[in-house]
C-alpha positions in Angstrom: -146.3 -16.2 87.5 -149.1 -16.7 85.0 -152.0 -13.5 84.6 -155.1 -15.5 83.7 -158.2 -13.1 82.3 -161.7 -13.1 82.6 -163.0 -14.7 79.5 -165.9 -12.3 78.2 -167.5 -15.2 75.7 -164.0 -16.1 74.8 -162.7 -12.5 74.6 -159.8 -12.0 77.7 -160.6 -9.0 79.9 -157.7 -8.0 82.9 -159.5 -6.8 85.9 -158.0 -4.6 88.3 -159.2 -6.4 90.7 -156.9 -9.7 91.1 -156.7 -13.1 93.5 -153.5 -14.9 94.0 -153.8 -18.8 93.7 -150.8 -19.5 96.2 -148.6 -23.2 96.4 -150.6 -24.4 99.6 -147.0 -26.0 100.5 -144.4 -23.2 100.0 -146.8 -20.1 99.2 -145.2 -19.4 96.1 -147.3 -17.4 94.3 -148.5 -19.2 91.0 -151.3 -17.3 89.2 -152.2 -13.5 89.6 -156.3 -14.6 88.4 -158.6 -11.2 87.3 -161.6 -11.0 89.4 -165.1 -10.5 88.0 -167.8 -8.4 89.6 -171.4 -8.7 89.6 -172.0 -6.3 87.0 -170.1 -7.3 84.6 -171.8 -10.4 84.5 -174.9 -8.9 84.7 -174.2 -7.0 81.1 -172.4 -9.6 79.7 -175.4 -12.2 79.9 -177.1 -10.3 77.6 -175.5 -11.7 74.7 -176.2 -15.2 76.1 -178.5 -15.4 73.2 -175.1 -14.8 70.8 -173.6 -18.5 72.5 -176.7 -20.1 71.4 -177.1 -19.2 67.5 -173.2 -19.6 67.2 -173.5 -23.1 68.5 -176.5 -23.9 66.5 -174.9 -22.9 63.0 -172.9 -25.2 63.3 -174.0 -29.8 63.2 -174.1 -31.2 66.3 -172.0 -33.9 64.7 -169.4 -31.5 64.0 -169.5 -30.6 67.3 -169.3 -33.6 68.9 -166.3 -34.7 66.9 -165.1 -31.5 68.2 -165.1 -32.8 71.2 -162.9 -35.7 70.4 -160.5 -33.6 69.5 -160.4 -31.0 72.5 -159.8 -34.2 75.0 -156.8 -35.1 73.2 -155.8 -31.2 73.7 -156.6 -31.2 77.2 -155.5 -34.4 78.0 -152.2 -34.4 75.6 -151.2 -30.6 74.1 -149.7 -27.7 75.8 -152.3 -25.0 75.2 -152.6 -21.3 76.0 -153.3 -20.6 79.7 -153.3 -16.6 80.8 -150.3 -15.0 79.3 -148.7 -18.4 78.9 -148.7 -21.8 78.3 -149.2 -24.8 79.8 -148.1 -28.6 79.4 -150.1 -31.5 81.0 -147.6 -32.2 83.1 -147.4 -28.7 84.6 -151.2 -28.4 84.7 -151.5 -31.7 86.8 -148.4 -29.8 89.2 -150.4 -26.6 89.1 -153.8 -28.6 90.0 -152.6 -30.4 92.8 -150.7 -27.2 94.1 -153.6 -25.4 94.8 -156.2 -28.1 95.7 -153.9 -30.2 97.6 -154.6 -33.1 95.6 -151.8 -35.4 94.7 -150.4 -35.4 91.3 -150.9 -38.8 90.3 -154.8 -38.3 91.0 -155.0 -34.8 89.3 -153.5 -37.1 86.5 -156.2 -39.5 86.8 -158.8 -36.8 86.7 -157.6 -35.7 83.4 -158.0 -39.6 82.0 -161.8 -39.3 82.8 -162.2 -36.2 81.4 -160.4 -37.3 78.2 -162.7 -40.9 78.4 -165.6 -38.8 78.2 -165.0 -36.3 75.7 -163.7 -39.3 73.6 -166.9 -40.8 74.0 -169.2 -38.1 73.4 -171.2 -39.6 71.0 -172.4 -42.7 72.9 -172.6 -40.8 76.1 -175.0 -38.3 74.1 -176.8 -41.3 72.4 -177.6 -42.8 76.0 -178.3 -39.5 77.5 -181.2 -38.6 74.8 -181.8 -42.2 75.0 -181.1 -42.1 70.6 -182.6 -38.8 69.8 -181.7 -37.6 67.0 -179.3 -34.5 68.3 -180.7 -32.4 64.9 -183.9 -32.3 66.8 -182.6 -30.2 69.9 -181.2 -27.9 67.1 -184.3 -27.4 65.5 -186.8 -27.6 68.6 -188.6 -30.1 66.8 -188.4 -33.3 64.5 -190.0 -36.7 63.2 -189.5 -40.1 65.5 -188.9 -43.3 63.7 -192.3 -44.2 64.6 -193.8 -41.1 62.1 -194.3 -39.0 65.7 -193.7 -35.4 65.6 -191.8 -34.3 69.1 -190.3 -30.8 70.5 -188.0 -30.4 72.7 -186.9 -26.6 73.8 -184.0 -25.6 75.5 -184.9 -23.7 78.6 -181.6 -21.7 78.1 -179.4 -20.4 76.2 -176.6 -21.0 78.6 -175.9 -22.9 81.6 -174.2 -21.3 84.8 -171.6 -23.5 86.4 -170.8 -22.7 90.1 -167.5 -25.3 90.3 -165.9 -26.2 93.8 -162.0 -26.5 94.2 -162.6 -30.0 96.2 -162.7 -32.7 92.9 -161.6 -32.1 89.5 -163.6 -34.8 88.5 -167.0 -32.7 88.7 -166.0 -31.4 85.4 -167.2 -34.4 83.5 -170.8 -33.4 84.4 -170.6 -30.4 82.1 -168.9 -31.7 79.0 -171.8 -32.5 77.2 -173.0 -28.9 77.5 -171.5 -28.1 74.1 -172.2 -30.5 72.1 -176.3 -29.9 72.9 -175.4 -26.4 71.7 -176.1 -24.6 75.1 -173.7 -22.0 75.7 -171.3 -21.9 79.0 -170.9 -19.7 82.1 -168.4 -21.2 84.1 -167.5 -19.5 87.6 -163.9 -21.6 89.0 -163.7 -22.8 92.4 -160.9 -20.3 94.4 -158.6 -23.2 94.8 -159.0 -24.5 91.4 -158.9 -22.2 88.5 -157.2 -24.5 86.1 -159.5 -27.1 84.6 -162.4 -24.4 83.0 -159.3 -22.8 81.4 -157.5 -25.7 80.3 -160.8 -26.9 79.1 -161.9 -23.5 76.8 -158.7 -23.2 75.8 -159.0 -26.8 74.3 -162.3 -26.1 73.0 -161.2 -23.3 71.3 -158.6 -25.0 69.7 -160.6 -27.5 68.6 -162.3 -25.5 66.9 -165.9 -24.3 69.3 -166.7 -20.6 68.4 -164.8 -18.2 71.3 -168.3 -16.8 71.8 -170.2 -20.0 73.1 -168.2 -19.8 76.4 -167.0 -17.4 79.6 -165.5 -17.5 82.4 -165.9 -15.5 85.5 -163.8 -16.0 88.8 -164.7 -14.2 91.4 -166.2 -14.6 95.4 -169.0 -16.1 96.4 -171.4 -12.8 95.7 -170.3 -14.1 91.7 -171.8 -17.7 92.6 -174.5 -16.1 93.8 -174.9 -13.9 90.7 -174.3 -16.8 88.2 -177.4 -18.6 90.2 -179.5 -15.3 89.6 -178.8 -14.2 86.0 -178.6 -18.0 84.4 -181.8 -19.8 83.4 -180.5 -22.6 84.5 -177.2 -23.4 86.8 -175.6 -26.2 88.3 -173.9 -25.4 91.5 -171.5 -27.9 94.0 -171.8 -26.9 97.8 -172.7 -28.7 101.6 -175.8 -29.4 102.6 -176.8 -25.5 103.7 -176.4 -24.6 99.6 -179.0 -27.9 99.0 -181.4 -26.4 101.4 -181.2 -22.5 99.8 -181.8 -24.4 96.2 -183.7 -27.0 96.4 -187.3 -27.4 95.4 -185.6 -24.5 92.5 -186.4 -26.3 88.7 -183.2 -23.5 87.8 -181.2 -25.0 89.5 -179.2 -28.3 89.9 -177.3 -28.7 93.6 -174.9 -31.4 94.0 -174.3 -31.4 97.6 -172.5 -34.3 99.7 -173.2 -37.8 98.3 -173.6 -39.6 101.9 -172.9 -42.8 99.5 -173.2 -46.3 101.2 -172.5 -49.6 100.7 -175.4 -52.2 102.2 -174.3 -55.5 102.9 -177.7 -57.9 102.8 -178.7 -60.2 105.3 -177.7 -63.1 102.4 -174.5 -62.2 102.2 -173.0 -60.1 105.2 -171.5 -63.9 106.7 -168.8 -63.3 103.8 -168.3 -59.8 104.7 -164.4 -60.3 104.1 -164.9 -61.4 100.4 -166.0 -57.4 100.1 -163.4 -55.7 102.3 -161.8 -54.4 99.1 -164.4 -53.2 97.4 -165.3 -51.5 100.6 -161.8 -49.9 101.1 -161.7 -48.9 97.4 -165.1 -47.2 97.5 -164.3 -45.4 100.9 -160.8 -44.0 100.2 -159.8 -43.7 96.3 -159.3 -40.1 95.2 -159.0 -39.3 98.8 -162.3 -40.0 99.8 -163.0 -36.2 98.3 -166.0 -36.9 95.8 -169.2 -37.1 96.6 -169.6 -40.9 95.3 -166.7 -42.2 98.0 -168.9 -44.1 100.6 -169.1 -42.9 103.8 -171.4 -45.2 105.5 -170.9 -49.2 105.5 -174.5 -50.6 106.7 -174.8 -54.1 108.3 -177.2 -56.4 110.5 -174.1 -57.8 112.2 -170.8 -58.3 111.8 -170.2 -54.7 111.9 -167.5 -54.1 114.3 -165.5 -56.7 113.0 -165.5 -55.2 109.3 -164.7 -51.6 110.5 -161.6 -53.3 112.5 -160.6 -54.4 109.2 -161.3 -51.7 107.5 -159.3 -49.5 110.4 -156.1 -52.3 109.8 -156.5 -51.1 105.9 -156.8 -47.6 106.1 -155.5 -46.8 109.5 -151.9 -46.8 108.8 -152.4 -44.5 105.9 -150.5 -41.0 106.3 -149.6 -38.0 104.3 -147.2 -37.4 101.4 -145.4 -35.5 99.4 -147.9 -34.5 96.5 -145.8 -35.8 93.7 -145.0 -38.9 95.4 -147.1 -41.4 92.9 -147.7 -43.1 96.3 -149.7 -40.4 98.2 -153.0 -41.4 98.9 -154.6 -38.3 100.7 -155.1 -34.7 99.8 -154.1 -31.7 102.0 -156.8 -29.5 103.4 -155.9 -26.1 101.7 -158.1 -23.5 103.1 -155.9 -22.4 107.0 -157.8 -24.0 110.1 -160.2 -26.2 107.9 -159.0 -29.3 109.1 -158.5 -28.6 112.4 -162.2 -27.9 112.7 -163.2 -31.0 111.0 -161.4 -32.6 113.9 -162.7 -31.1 116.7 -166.2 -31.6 115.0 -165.4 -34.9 114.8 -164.1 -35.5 118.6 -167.1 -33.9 119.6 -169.0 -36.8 118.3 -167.0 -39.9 119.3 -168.0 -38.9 122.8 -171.3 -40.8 122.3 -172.5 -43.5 124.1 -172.1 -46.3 121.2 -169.8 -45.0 118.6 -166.1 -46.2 118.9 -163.3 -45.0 117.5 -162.1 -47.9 115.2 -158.3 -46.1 114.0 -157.2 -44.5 116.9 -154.8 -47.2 117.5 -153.2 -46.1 114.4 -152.0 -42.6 115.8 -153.3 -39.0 115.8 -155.6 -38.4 113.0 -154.9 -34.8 112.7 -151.5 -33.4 111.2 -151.0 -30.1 111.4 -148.2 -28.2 108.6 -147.3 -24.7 108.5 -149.6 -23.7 105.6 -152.1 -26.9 105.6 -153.8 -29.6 107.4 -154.3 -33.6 106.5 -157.0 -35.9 108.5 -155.7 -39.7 108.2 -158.3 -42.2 107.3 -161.2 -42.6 110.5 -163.1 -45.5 110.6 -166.1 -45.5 113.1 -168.1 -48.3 114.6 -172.3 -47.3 115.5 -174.3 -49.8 117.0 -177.3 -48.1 115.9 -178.4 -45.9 113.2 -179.6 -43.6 116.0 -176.0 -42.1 116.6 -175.9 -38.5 115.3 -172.3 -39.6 113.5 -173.8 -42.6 111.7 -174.8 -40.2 108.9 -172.5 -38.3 108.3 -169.4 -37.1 105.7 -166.2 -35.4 105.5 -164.2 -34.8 102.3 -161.9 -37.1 103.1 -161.8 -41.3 103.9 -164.3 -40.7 106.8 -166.6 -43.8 107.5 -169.3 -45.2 109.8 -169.5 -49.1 110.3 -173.4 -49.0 111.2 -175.4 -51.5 113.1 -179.0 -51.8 111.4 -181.9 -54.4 110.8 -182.1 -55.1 106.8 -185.7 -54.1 106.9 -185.3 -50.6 108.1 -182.0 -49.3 106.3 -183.6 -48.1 103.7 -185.8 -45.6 105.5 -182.4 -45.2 108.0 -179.7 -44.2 105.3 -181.8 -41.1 104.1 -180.6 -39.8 101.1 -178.0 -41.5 99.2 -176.4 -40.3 96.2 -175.0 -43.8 94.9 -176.4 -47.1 97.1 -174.1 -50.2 96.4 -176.1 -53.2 97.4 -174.1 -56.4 97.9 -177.2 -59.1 98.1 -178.9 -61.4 95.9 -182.6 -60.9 98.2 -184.4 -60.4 95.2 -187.2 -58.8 97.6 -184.8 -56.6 99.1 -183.1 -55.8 95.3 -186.8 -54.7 94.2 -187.5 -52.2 97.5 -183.9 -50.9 96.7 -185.1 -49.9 92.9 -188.4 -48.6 94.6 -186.4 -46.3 97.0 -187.0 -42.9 96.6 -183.8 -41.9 98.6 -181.6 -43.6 96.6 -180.1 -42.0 93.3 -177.5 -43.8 92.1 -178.2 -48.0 92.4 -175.5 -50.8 92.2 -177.1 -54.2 92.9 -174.2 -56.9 93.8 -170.4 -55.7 94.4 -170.0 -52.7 92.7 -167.5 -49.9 94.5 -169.7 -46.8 94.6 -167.0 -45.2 92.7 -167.4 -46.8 89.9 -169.6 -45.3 87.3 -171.0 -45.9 84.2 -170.5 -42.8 82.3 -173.6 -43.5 79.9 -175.7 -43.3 83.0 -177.1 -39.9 84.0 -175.0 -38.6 87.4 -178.0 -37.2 90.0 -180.4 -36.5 87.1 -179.9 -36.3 83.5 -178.6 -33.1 82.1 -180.8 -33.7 79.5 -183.7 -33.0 81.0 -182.6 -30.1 82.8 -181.7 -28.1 79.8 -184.6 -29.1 77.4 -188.2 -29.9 78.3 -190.7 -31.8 75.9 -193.7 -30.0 74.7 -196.6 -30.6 72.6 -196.2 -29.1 69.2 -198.3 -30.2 66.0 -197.9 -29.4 62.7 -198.7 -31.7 59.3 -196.3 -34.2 58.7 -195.3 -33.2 55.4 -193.9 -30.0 56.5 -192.2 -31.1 59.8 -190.3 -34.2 57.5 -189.4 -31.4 55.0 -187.9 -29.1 57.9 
């Protein structure tokens, strides 16, 4: 069994205080993880400062090549993990055994993660929309047009509050380094693998120990990463989005409630989409917050959630390293069972049907873990109380709604895929407020385009423009 630190910017530290992260399957203990407290994160921010300059002495060229170089570590070397070592393939076994994920998609997970550290330098480029990165490291600098700008980072490290649901999440914080902000990363319980793997590869490739740490712990650490960081990102459900938001600190990605709209135009060819709409609802297990959860028609709508029921219906668990499994177990003891009887509660309304019941029971019940089978359910209004609503797992509403009223209806969305060719209806789409992430025509809402900002651009969280004169001269010899 592996003993896995706390990383003190970079330096390990065993706590007496220790979790197990247990084989959800068999139990088998498979890491003994030290525990941070409060305080210790408390004293260690301090030296937050420390991250920074360490970053900024060195190009953030260099680094960015860097970062080339830590995917293919992550994605392709066995690197140091606690007081071992660990291989891909036994970090994608490790992943899924503790997340209940299947190993094939922890393996996928890793090929984003490697796509976008490979492609740091565009993804930068697109993100600063072509600044030169040189002015971030300075604070200030010289446009092509002859302007003098400033940006200024509004930390000196960014707290990351991970979840244990997705390991794709983790692409949202790559870029971190190369912008020379330091890192505070606090693991999901289920899912302490993928901030090690990645220092560890970071380290290797040759980022400064010092510019990141790592502190697992319970939710009173989440808590204190939110309150000691200048700025954090944090994963939770929609009560965590409510405690945040309105907070310029702090970036909350909560549940996505993405949706597909089929337009008036084109909803007659509804089956020329069922694939995209299968895709988009159950890929990765329908556990990220870009897997659609609501399909949104004018008609036509019980017929494509009966098709969508005969695709997705049949669908049951597996063993997690069968390459064919297509759901992930629920981990956490009595988690899906409540989902269920949540969910039962609800298809007792006057106009929702159950679309894959004909398929057999939805909940299966194992010694040590759950698994909810694909549900597909049919709204004839946008009025039901389930219409809007999402489960980490392939859980969709068919809904029943007038094309000139879904976009107040779907509230917020995180990524909208609009199949229609209305050009009227394309241009109140863009004009949404609700709407985050926009695909016009048939675009799965899983599909993203990495050198597009994710629910706001990470940019502009960490670095805010300011006025700052000076004569020209002395800025272009800076």
């Amino acid at each position: 069994m592996l003993n896995i630190p706390i990383l003190r910017w970079g330096q390990p530290y065993t706590s007496l205080d220790q979790e197990e992260v247990i084989h959800f399957e068999t139990g088998e203990p498979l890491a003994r993880v030290s525990q941070a407290n409060t305080g210790l994160l408390a004293r260690d921010i301090r030296a937050a400062k420390r991250a920074r300059n360490s970053l900024r002495e060195i190009p953030a060229k260099e680094l960015t090549a860097m970062m080339k170089k830590a995917g293919e570590l992550y994605a392709r070397g066995t690197l140091p993990m606690g007081d071992g070592t660990q291989s891909p393939d036994e970090f994608a076994r490790q992943q899924s055994a503790t997340t209940g994920l299947p190993e094939h998609m922890c393996k996928a997970n890793m090929e984003k993660n490697l796509f976008v550290l490979s492609r740091m330098d565009e993804i930068l480029d697109a993100l600063t929309r072509g600044l030169d990165l040189e002015i971030l490291t300075r604070g200030y600098g010289i446009e092509e047009r002859g302007v003098i700008v400033s940006y200024q980072a509004q930390t000196d490290a960014l707290g990351m509050v991970l979840p244990s649901n997705s390991p794709g999440v983790h692409t949202l914080w790559l870029p971190v380094i190369p912008m020379q902000i330091g890192l505070v990363l606090k693991p999901g319980p289920q899912e302490p693998w993928t901030p090690y793997r990645m220092a560890a590869a970071f380290y290797e490739a040759g980022v400064p120990r010092e510019a990141i740490a790592v502190y697992p712990g319970g939710g009173e650490m989440g808590a204190e990463v939110v309150r000691v960081c200048d700025r954090t990102m944090i994963f939770g459900g929609l009560p965590t989005v409510e405690r945040y938001r309105g907070n310029p600190r702090v970036q909350v990605h909560g549940p996505g409630f993405s949706k597909i709209l089929l337009g008036d135009d084109c909803v007659d060819e509804w089956e020329n989409y069922i694939d995209i709409i299968a895709d988009s609802v159950y890929l990765n297990s329908g556990r990220g917050c870009i897997n659609c959860s609501g399909v949104w028609a004018s008609r036509h709508t019980r017929e494509i959630a009966g098709a969508l029921a005969e695709r997705l219906g049949p669908i049951e668990p597996k063993s997690p390293d069968d390459p064919e499994a297509k759901l992930a177990a629920f981990t956490v003891p009595g988690a899906a069972q409540a989902i269920w009887r949540a969910i039962e509660a609800d298809l007792q309304e006057s106009g929702v049907e159950h679309m894959t019941s004909a398929f057999g029971p939805r909940l299966v019940v194992k010694e040590r873990c759950g698994y909810l089978r694909p549900i597909v359910v049919h709204c004839d209004s946008s009025d039901r109380s389930i219409a809007n609503t999402e489960y980490m797992f392939p859980f969709v509403t068919v809904v029943s709604c007038p094309q000139d009223e879904m976009i107040e209806r779907i509230g917020p969305t995180l990524v909208c895929s609009a199949i229609t060719s209305d050009k009227a209806f394309e241009q109140a789409l863009i004009d949404a407020h609700n709407i985050d992430r926009l695909n016009i025509g048939d675009i799965p809402t899983i599909h993203l385009n990495w050198l597009q900002p994710h629910e706001g651009n990470i940019v502009d969280f960490l670095f805010r423009a300011r006025s700052l004169q000076m004569p020209p001269a002395r800025a272009a010899a800076d």
